[in-house]
N, C-alpha and C positions, 0 to 999 in steps of 0.2 A: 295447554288445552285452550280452543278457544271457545267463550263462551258468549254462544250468537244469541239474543235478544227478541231482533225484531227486524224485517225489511224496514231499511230507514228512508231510500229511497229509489226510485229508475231513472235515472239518466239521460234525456235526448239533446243529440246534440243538434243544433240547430244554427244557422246564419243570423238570422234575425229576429233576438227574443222577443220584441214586442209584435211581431208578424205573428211568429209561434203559436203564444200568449190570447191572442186575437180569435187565431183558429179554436184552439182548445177552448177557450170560451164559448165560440160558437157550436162546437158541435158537442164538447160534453159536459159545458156550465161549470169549467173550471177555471177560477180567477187567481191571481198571484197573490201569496198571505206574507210575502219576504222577498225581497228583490237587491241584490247587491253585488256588487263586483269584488270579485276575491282576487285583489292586488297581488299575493303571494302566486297563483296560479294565474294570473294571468287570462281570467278568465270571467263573463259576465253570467250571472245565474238568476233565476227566478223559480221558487217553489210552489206548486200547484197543489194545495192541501189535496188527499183524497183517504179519509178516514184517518188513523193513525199513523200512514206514511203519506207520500208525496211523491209526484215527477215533479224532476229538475231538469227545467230546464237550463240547457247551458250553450254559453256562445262562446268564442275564441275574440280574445282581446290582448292579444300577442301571445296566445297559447301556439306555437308551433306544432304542438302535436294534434291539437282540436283541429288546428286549419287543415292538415296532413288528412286527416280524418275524413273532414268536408272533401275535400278532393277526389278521395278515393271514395268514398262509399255515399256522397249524399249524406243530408240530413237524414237522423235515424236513432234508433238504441245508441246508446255508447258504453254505459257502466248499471251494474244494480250496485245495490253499498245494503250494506249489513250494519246495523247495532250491536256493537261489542262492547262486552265488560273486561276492560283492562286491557287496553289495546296493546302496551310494550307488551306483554305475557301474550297476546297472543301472537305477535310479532315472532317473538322467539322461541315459541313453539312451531310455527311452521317453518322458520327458517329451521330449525334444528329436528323437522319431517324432510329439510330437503326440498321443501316448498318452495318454487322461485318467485321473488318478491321484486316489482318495483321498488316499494320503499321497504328499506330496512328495519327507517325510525318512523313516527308519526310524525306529520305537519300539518300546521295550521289550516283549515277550511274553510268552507263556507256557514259562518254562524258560529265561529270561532271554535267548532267543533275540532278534535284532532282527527285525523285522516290517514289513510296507507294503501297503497293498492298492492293486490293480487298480479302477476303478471296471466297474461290468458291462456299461457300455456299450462296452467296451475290445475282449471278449469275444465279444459275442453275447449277454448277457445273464448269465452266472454271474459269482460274485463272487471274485475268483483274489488268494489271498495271498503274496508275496512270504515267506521265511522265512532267516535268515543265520543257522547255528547261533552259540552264545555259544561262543568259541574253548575256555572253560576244561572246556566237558565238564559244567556243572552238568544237573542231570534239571531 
């Protein structure tokens, strides 16, 4: 079973986070409260508090699959992510619905969070992150 929580966050992928960051400040007074590059993915991030979730923003810093992204669609949506409770269990509940999964197991994220993706065929098409906060409370 999985047991969904709370929108943890939405996703935009973007070229250049400090341009991004920039805009969204200007037009909806939203400033970065977390900002760090997730060396495992290969990837540059910046969180944009808004209530109890947040956009993330995110850039490719040898993410091949983010630059793949950028090419074909433009800067845009990429993922939402979900807060779950107990993320292996939920893992193997939808592998074992048949559910098709990028990740099997969870990995290391942004904020030391553990992580897992949905693949989008899962969906209807969008790409939905699995997200288990890191128990100790790290940003």
């Amino acid at each position: 079973m999985v047991r969904i929580k709370k929108i943890d966050h939405v996703a935009i992928c973007v070229r250049d986070i400090d341009e991004a960051a920039a805009k969204y400040a200007a037009v909806l007074g939203l400033s970065p409260s977390v900002r760090e590059v997730v060396a495992s993915q290969k990837t540059d991030a910046a969180l944009l508090p808004v209530g109890e979730t947040s956009l993330e923003l995110i850039s490719p810093k040898g993410n091949e699959g983010l630059e793949r992204f950028l090419e074909k669609r433009g800067p845009g949506l990429h993922h939402i992510a979900v807060e779950v409770e107990g993320i292996e269990d939920a893992l193997a509940a939808l592998k074992a619905l048949g559910v098709p999964l990028v990740d099997e197991a969870p990995r290391k994220g942004a904020r030391g969070h553990k992580v897992a993706f949905l693949h989008p065929k899962a969906t209807g098409g969008v790409l939905v992150e699995l997200v288990e906060p890191d128990p100790r409370g790290e940003p």
